[in-house]
N, C-alpha and C positions, 0 to 999 in steps of 0.2 A: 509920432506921439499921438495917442489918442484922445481925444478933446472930452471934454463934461460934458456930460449927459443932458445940465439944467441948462434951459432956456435962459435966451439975457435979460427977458421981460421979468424971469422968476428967480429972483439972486435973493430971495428972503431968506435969514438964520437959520429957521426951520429947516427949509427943501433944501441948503445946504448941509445941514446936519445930518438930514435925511439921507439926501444923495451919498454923500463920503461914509454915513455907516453902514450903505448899502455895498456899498463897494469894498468896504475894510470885512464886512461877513463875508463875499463873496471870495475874497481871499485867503480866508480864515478858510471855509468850506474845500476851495479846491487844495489849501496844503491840508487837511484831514485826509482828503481822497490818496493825494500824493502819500501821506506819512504808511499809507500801507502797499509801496510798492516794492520799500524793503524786506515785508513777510512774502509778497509775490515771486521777487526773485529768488530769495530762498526757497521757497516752496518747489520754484523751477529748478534751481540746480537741485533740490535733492531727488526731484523726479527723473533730471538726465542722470546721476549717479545710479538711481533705480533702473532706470533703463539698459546701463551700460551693466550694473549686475545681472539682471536678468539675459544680456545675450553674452556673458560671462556663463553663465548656468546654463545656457543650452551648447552652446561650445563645449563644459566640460561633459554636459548627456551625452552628444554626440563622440564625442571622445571614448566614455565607459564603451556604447556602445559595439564603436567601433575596435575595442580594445576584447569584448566580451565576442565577439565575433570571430577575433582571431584568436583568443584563445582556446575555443570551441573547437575551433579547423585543426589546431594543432596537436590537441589532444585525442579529438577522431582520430587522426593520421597515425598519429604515432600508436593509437589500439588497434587500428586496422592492419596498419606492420606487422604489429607483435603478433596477431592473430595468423596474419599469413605467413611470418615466418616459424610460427607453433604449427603449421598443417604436417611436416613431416614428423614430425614425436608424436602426433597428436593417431598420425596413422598408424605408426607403430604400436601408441599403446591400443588403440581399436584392434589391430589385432592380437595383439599378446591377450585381452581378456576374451575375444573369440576364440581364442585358441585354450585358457582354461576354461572358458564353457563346453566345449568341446571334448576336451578331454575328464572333463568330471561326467559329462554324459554317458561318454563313454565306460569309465570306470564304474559307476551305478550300475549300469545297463549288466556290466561283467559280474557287477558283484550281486545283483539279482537275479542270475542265472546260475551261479552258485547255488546250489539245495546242500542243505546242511542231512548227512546220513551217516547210520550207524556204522559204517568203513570206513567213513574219512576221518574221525576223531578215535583215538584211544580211548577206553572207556567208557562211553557212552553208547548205550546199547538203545536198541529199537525202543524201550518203553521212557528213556528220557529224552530221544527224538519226538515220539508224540507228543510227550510231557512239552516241549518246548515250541512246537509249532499251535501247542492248546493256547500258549500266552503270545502269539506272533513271532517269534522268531523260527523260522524256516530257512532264511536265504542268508548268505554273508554282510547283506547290507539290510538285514534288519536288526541289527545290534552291532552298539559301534566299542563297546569296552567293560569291563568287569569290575567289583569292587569290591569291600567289606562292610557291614554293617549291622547293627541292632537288627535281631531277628523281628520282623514282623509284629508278632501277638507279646514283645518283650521278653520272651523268656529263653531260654537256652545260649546263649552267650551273641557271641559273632556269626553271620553267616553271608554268603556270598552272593551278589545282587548282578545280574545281567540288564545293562542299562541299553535300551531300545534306541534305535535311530526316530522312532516316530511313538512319544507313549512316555512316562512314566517306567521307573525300571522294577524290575519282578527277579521274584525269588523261586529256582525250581527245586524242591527237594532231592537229594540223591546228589545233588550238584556241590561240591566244592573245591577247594583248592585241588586239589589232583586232576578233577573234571574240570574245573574252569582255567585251569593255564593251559590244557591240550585244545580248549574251545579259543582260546584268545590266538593263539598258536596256528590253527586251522582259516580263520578269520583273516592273518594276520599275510599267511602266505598267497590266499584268497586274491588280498587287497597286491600283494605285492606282481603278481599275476595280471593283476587287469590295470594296472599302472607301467608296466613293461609291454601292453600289447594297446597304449590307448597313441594317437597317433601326436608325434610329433609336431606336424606342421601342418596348417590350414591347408583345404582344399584349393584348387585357383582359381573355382567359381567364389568361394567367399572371398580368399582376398580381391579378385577384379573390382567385386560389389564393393570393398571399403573401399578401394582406390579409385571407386565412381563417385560413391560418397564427399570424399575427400577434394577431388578436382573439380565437382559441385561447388563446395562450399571455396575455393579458391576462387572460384570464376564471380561468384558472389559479391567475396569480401574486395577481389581486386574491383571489380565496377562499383564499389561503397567509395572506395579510394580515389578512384577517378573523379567519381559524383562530387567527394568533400570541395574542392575548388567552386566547381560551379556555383552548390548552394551558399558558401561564404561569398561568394561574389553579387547574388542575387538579395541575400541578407544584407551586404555591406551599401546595396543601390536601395534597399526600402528605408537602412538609417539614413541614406544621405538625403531621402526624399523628404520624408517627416522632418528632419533638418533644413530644408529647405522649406518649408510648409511654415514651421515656428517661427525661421526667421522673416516672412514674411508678413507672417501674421504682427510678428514684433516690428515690422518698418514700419505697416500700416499705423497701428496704434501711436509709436512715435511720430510719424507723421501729423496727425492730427492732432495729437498731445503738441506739438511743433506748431501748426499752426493756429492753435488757439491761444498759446503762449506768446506767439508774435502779434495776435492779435491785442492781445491784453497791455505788451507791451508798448504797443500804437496809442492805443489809446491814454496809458500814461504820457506821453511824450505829449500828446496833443494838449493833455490840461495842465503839465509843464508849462506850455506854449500859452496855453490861456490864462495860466497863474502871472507868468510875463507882463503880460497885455495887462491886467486886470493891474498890476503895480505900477507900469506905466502911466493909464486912467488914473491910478491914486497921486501919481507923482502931481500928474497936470493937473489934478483938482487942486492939490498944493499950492503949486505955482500960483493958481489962480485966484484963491477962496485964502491962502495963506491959513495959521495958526488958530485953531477952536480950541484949546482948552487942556488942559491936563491929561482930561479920558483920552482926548482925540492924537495928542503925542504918544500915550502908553498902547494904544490902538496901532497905531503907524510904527512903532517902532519893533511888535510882531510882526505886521504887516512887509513890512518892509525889510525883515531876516534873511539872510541869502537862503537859494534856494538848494537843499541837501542834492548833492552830487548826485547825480543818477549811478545805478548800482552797475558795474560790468556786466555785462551779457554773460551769463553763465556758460561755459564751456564742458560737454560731458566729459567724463572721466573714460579717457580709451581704453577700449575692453584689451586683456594680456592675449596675446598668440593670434590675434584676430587677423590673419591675411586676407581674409576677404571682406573686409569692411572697408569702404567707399572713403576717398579723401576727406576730412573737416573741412566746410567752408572757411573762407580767408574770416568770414566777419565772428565764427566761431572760434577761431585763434585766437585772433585783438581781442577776441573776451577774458580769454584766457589767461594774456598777456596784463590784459589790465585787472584783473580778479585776485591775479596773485602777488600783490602786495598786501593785500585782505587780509589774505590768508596767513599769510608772514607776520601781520602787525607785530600782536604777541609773541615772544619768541621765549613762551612760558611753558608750563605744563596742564593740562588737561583737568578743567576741575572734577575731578572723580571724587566718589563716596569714599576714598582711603583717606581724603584730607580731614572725615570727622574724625581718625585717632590724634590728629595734633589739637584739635579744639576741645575733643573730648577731654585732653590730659591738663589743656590749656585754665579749661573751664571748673576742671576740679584743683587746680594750682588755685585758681582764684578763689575758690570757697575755703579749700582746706588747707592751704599752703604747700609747702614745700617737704612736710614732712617733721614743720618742728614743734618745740616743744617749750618751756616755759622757760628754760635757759636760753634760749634764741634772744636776741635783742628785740627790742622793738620795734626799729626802723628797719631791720632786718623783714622781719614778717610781713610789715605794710607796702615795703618796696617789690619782694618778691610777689605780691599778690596784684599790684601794680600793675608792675610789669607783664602780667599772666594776662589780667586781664586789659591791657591796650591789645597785645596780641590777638589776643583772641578778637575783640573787637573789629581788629585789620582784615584778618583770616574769613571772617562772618560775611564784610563788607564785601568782600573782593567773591568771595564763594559762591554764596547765596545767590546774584541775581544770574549767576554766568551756570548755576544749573536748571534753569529754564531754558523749553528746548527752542522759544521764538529768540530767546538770547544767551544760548550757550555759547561758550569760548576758552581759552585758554587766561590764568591767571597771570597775571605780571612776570616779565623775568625777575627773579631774585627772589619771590617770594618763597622758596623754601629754604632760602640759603638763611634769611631772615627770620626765619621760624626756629632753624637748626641753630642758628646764634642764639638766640634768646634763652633755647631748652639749654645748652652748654652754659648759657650764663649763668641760670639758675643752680644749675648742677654746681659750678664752681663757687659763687656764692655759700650754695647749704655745706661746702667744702669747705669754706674759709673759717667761717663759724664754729664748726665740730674740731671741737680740739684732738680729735684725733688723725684727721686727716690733715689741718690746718699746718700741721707741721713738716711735711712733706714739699717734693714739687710737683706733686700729682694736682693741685688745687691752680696751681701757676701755669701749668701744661695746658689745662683746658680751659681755663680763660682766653689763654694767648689763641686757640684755633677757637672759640665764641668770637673773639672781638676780631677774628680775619673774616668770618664767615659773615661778622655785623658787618662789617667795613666792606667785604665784595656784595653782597645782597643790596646796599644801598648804592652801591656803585651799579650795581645791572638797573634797579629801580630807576636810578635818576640819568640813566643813560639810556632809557626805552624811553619813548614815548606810551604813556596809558593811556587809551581813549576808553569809551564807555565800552558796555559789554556786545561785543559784535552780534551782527544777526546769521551769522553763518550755523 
């Protein structure tokens, strides 16, 4: 026990006065310091929570990553397939259009070697030969078909139009149907001529060149194929690197975040230990100096309040799928162990912003009642307004300081069983009253489940322990 501070020469009222309310501040002061090591611990667990989301979020990056990587690979491979096994249609149709390039060349070449003369068509004599080589047509492939239409300058009816492979079509006088089907005719055999002598089937110099073509681009797309593995493999070591980067980055900063948190909490413990000591000091001046007065009882009797439990060592929240994360210290468990009873107290529900539709409904029962009206009783309207408003009062009580976030927490068990009685009371009540439902057993039905719902809400209330609103 620690002895008083005053000398035995100096035992005057005064310096005893003095001394004992130097010491009852001094205890006063270090539980101020103490009362804020309940926002500390909170403040620490929501930090390891935070911590433990954050290598939650890089876990799932890592994952897309690695997820997006193989998807990639797969999707190459299976186009790099389809492409090599497209290389033999793909030859063939390379040649099948080389081979109608080829063969149209060929028939141009025949049908511009064609000279259109006065012997080979019926009726057409040497001066509508010139006539027709005046407007470009000479050869079988400078006019591909013949037609009818409005004469030129409009007048004279219908007349017969030779439409040009290159050009606009022209009108040659002397020319019409008799002349122009022996022209179509001549054309026609022309064409059917250099399409019977144009060749069948590619040279073996062109096809070689596709089939070099072709065995190019296989040798190609098969080393793309090859390739896909490695680069997924090389991509998969830069995500695991960068993963490996962030999680260190994230130990480091937990680290330190860890031990300035253990710091902190050192030095709680120690003015714990000096709140101790400093009460001890107060006991022995007691002892010693005995009873000063009124103040100095009401002084001591703060003074001497047990001292509030130290809060469990917060325990992080272990991150989901984490195989690579390092064992929990032993003294990080015990935290754990003893935290969650906290956690538990309330075995209520969450005071959320939906509880203002019962206070909201609660608060307008108390202004405007129930909904009735001048035939309602008396005691009727005062009791139902009553009754609205205790509830509400409850509901306010119990809400209000648990949605702050240094004292959030969950409300009472039974508190909505007790809310849900009260609304069915009312309901049954403005039922009993209205002479139209009064008569029924619709008004007896919902009483009987109010007054179960009164009767188990007060039963969970008074079978919970309610302490003040946690700092969790």
């Amino acid at each position: 026990m620690i002895d008083s501070t005053i000398p035995l020469h100096d035992s005057t009222p005064s310096a005893i006065r003095a001394e004992r309310r130097r010491i009852v501040e001094s205890v006063q002061a270090h539980r101020r310091l103490l009362a804020k090591r309940r926002a500390f611990e909170a403040s620490d667990r929501q930090r390891l929570n935070r911590e433990a989301r954050e290598r939650d979020r890089a876990e799932a990056r890592h994952g897309k990553a690695l997820q997006r990587i193989h998807e990639k690979q797969v999707k190459g491979e299976r186009s790099l397939t389809g492409k090599l096994n497209g290389l033999d249609g793909k030859r063939d149709s390379q040649e099948r259009r080389a081979l109608a390039v080829l063969r149209r060349e060929s028939i141009d070449q025949s049908l511009r070697s064609t000279h259109l003369t006065a012997s080979q068509v019926n009726g057409i004599g040497s001066g509508l030969v010139r006539d027709l080589a005046a407007q470009g047509v000479r050869t079988a492939a400078d006019f591909r078909r013949v037609s009818w239409g409005k004469a030129p300058n409009g007048k004279g009816g219908e007349v017969l139009y030779i439409h040009r492979t290159q050009g606009r079509k022209v009108h040659i006088n002397g020319i019409g149907e008799h002349r122009g089907r022996p022209l179509m005719e001549w054309r026609q055999s022309a064409l059917a001529r250099a399409e019977s002598r144009a060749p069948d089937e590619l040279p073996a110099d062109q096809r070689h060149r596709i089939a070099e073509i072709i065995e190019n681009e296989r040798v190609r797309l098969q080393a793309e194929l090859d390739e896909a593995p490695k680069l997924a493999a090389t991509a998969r070591a830069e995500a695991v690197g960068v993963h490996t980067e962030a999680l260190e980055r994230l130990a480091v900063a937990e680290g330190e975040a860890a031990e300035e948190a253990a710091r902190r909490r050192a030095e709680f413990d120690a003015m714990a230990e000096r709140l101790l000591g400093l009460q001890a000091e107060l006991s022995a001046h007691v002892d010693r100096f005995g009873d000063l007065g009124l103040r100095d009882r009401r002084s001591r009797s703060r003074a001497f309040r047990p001292l509030p439990a130290a809060p469990a060592v917060p325990a992080p929240r272990a991150p989901e799928a984490d195989s690579r994360s390092e064992a929990r210290p032993a003294s990080a468990t015990s935290g754990a162990a003893a935290a969650a009873p906290d956690a538990t107290a309330l075995d209520g529900v969450r005071a959320s912003l939906g509880w203002l539709v019962p206070m909201v409904f609660f608060g307008m029962t108390t202004v405007l009642g129930t909904g009735d009206d001048a035939t309602d009783p008396l005691w009727f309207r005062i009791t139902a307004r009553l009754a609205a408003l205790a509830m509400l009062a409850d509901l306010l009580r119990l809400w209000v300081p648990r949605r702050r976030w240094r004292t959030a927490g969950s409300l009472p068990a039974g508190t909505g069983l007790l809310a849900s009685g009260v609304f069915l009371g009312l309901l049954s009540a403005s039922m009993f009253v209205d002479p139209e439902h009064s008569a029924g057993g619709a008004p007896w039905a919902v009483a009987v489940v109010s007054a179960l719902l009164l009767l188990g809400g007060a039963a969970r209330r008074a079978g919970t322990r309610t302490p003040g609103p946690t700092a969790d």
